[in-house]
C-alpha positions in Angstrom: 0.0 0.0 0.0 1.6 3.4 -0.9 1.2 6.2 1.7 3.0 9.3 1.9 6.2 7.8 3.8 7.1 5.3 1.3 5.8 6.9 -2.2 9.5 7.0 -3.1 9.8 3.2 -2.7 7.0 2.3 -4.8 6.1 2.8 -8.4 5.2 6.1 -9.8 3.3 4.6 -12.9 -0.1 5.3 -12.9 -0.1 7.7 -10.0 -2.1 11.4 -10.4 0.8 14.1 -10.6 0.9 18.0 -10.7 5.1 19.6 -11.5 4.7 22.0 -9.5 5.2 25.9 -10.6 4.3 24.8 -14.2 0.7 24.2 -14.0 1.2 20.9 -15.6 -1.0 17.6 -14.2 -1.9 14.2 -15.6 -1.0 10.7 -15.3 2.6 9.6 -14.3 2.8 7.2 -17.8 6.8 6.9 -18.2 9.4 7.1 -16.1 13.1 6.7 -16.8 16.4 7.7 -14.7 16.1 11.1 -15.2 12.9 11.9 -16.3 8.5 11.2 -15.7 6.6 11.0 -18.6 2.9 12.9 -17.5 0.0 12.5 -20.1 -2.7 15.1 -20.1 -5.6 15.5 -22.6 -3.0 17.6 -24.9 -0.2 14.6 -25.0 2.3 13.4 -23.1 5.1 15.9 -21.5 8.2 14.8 -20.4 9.9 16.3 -17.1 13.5 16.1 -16.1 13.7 14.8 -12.1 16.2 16.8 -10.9 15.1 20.2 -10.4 11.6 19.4 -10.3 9.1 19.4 -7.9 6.6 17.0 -8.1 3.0 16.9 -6.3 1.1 13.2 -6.4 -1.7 12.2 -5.5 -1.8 8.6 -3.4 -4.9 6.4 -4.3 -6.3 7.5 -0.8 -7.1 11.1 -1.8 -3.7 12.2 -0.4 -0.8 15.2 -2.1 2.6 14.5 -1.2 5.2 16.6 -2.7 7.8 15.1 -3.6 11.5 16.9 -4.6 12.5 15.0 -8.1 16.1 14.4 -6.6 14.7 12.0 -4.2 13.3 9.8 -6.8 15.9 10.8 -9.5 17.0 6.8 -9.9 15.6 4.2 -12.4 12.4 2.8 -10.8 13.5 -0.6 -9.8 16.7 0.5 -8.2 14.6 3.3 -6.4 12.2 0.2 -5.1 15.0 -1.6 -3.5 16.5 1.0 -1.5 15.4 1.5 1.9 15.3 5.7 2.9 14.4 5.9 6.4 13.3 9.0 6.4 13.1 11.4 3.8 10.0 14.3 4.2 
């Protein structure tokens, strides 16, 4: 179950996400080393991790804001780390 103290250990895919200062939200659809792939009704945008804020909304109704250096690592080495804290 995702919550808001381990959204950087699970998968981003499919997750509700805002970039925040840009005005930009969709559907996390792509996610790479360095970058999340967020589709909207206009298409799919690509923003770099590092030096992006990003705000995502858990299943439960929930925003965490996230900084894109904490998840800026390919998803399934980001899965297996353990952070103990990080917010």
């Amino acid at each position: 179950m995702i919550t808001e103290k381990n959204l950087i250990n699970h998968e981003l895919i499919g997750l509700k996400a805002e970039v925040a200062g840009k005005g930009f939200s969709g559907e996390v659809v792509l996610e790479t080393k360095n970058m999340l792939g967020i589709k909207a009704v206009n298409g799919i945008k690509r923003f770099p991790k590092l030096g992006t804020s990003f705000v995502f909304t858990l299943p439960n109704g929930k925003r965490v804001s996230v900084s894109g250096k904490k998840i800026s690592s390919r998803a399934e080495d980001r899965i297996k780390t353990k952070v103990k804290k990080w917010q």
